[in-house]
Structure formats: structure tokens, C-alpha cells
Backbone as a chain_set.jsonl record, in Angstrom:
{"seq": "XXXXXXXXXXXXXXXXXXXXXXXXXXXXXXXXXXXXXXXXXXXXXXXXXXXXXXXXXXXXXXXXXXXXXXXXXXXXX", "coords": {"N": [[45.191, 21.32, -9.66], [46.29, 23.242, -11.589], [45.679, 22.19, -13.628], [42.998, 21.445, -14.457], [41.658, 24.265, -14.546], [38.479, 25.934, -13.474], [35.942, 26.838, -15.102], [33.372, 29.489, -15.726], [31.523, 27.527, -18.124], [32.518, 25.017, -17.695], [31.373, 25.019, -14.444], [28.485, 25.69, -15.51], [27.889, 23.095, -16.967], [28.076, 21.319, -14.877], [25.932, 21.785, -13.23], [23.692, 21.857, -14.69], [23.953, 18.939, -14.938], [23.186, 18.484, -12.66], [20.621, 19.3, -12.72], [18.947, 17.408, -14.56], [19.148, 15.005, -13.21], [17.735, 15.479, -10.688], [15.46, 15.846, -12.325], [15.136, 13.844, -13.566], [14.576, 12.127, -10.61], [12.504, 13.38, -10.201], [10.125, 12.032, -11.806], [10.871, 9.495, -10.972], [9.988, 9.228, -8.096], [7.034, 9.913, -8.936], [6.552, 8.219, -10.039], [6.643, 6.218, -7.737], [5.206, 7.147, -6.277], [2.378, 6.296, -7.832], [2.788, 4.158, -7.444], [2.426, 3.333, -4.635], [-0.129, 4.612, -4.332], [-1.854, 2.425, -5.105], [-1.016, 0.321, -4.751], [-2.056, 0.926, -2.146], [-4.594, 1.0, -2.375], [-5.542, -1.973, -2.788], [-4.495, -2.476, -0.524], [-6.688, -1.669, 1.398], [-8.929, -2.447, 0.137], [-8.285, -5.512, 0.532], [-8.72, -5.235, 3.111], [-11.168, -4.188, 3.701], [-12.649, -7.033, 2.535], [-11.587, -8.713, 4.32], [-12.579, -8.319, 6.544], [-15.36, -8.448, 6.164], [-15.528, -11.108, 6.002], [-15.008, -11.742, 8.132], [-17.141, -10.373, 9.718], [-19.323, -12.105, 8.541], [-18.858, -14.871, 9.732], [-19.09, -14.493, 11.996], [-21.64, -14.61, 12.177], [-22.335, -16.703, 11.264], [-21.251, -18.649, 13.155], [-22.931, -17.661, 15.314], [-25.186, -18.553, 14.678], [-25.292, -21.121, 14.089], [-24.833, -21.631, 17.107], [-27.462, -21.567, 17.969], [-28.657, -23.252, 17.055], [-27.547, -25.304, 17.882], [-28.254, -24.661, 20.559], [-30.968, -25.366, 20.405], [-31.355, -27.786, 19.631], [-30.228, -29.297, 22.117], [-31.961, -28.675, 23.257], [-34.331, -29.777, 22.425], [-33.169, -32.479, 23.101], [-32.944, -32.617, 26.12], [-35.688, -32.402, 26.708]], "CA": [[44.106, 22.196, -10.012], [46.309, 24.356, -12.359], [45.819, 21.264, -14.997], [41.799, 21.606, -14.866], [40.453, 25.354, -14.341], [36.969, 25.811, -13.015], [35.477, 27.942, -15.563], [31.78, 29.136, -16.01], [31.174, 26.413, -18.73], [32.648, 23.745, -15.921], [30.057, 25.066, -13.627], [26.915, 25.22, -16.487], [27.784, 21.581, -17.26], [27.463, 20.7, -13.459], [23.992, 22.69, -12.672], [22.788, 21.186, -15.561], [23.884, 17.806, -15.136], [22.275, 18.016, -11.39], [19.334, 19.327, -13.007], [19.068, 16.368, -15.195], [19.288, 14.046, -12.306], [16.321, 15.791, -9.96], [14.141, 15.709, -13.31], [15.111, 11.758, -13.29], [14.318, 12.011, -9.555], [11.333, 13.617, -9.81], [10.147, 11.163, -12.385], [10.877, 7.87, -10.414], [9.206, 9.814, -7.215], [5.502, 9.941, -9.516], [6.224, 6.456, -10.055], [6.981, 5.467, -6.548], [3.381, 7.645, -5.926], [1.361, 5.621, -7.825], [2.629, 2.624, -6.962], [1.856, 3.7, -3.205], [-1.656, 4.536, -4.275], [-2.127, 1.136, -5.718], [-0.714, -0.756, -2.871], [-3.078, 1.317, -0.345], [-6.194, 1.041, -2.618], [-5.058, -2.853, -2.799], [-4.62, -2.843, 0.958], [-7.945, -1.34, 2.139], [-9.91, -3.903, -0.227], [-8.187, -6.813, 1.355], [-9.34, -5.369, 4.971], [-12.755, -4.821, 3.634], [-13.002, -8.704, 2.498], [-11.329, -9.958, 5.523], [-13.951, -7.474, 8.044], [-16.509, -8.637, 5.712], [-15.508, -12.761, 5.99], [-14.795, -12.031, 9.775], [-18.629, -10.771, 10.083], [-19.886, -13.725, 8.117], [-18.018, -16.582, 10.468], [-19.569, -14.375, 13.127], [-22.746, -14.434, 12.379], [-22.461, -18.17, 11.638], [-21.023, -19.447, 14.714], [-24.167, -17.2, 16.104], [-26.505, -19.281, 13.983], [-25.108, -22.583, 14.825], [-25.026, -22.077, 18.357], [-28.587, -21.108, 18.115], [-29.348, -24.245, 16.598], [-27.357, -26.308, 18.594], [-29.067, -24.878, 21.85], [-32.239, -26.158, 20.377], [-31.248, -29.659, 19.167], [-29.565, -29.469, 22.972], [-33.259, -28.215, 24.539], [-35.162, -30.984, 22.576], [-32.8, -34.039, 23.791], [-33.052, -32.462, 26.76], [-37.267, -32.612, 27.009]], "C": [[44.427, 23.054, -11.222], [45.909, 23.445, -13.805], [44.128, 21.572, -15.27], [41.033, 22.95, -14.127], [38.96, 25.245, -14.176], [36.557, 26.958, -13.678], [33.965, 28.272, -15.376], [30.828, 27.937, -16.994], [31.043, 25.148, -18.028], [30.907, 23.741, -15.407], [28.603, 25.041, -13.963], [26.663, 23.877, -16.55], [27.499, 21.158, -15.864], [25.857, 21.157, -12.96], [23.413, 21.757, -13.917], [22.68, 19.826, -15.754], [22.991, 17.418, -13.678], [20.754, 18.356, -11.425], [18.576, 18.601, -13.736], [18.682, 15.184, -14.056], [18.199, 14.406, -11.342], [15.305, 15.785, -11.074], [13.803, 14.348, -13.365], [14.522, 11.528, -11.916], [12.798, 12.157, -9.384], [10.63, 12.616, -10.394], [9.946, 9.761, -11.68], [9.766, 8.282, -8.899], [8.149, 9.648, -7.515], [5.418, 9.11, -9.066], [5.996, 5.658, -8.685], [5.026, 5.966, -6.112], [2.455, 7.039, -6.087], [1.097, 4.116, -7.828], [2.302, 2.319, -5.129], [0.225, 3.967, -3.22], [-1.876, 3.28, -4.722], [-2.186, 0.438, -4.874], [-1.916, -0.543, -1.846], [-4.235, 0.787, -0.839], [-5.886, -1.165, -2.671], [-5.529, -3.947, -1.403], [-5.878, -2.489, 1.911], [-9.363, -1.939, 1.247], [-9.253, -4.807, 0.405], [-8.778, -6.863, 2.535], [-10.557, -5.359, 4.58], [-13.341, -6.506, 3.822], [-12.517, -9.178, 3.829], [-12.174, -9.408, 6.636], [-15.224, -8.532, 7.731], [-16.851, -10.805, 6.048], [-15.682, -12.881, 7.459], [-16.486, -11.62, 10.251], [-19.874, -11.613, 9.401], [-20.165, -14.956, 9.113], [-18.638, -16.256, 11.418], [-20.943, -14.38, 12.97], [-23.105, -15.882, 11.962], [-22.336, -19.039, 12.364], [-22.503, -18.547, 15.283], [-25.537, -18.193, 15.701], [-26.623, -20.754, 14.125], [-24.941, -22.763, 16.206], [-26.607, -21.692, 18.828], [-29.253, -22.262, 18.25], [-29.159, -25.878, 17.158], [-27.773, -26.325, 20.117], [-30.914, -25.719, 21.599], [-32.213, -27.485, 20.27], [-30.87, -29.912, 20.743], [-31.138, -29.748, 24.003], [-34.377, -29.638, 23.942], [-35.234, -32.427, 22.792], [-33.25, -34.057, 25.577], [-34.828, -32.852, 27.593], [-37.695, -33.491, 26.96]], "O": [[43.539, 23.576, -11.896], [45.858, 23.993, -14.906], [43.912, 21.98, -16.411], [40.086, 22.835, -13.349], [38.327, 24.405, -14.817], [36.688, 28.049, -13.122], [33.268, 27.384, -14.886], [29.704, 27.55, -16.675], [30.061, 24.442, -17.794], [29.888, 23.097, -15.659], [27.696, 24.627, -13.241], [25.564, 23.388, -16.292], [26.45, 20.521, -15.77], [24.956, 20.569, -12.361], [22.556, 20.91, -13.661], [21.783, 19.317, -16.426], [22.308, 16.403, -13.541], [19.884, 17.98, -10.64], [17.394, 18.948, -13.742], [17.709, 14.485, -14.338], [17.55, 13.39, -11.093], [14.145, 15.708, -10.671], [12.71, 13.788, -13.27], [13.791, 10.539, -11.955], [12.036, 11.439, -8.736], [10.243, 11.896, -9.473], [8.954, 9.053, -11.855], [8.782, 7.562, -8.725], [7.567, 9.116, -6.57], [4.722, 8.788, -8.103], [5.293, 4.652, -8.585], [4.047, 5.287, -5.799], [1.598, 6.887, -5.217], [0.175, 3.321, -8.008], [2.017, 1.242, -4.605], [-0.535, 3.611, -2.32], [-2.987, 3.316, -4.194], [-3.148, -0.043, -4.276], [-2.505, -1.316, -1.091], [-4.976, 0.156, -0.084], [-6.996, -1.398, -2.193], [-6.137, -4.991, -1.163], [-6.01, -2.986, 3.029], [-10.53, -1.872, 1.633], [-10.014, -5.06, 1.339], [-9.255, -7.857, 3.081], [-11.265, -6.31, 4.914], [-14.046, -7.037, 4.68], [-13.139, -10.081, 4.388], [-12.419, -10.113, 7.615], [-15.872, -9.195, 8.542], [-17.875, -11.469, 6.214], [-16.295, -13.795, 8.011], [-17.085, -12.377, 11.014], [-21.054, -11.674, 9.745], [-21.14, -15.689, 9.274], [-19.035, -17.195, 12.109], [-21.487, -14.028, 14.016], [-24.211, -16.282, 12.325], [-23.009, -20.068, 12.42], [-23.217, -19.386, 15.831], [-26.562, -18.422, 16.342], [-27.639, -21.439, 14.242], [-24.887, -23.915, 16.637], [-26.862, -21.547, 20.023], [-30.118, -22.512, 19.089], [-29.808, -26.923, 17.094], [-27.76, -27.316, 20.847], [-31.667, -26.335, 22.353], [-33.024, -28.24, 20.805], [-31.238, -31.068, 20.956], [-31.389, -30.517, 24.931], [-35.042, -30.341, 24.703], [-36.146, -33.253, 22.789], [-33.7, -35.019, 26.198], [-35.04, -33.388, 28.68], [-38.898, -33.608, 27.196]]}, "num_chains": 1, "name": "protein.A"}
């Protein structure tokens, strides 16, 4: 320790190099932000389209079994 003293300069250069490094931090943090908004807005259009395909299919199987009780009722008569 007696070879490298801990002066106040020492200790400026350290505060300032860890303040350096949370400015970089904060920085990549934005980034990480709006790549999290992206993703979500991303991810809540895909569920729209797939709600929206899933009440399609359902309202087509409703329309073909409509049509196949009739083709069913006039072999039937």
C-alpha cells in the first residue's frame, strides 16, 4: 500500500470513472426500453390477428355446419 497512496485525485478518478459507467448504463437501459416497447407493441398486434383469425374460423365452421345441416335435412326429405 505504501507503493500506491490513496490520494484525493485517486478517489476523483474513481467517482468519475463510476460515473462514466452509470451514464453508459443509463444509456443501454433507454435502449433496452425501447426495444421492450417495440416487442410489446409487436406482441399485442400478433394477438389481435390471431383473436381476429380465431373469430373468422369460428364463424366459418358456424356457417358450414349450417349448411351442412341443410344439405343433411334435404337428403334427408
Amino acid at each position: 500500500m505504501a507503493d500506491n497512496p490513496i490520494t484525493l485525485d485517486f478517489l476523483a478518478a474513481q467517482q468519475q470513472r463510476i460515473l462514466e459507467e452509470m451514464g453508459s448504463m443509463r444509456a443501454d437501459i433507454r435502449l433496452m426500453k425501447d426495444d421492450i416497447g417495440g416487442l410489446s407493441a409487436m406482441a399485442i398486434r400478433q394477438d389481435r390477428a390471431t383473436k381476429t383469425i380465431i373469430e373468422r374460423l369460428d364463424w366459418l365452421t358456424e356457417r358450414f355446419g349450417e349448411r351442412l345441416r341443410r344439405l343433411e335435412e334435404r337428403q334427408d326429405a
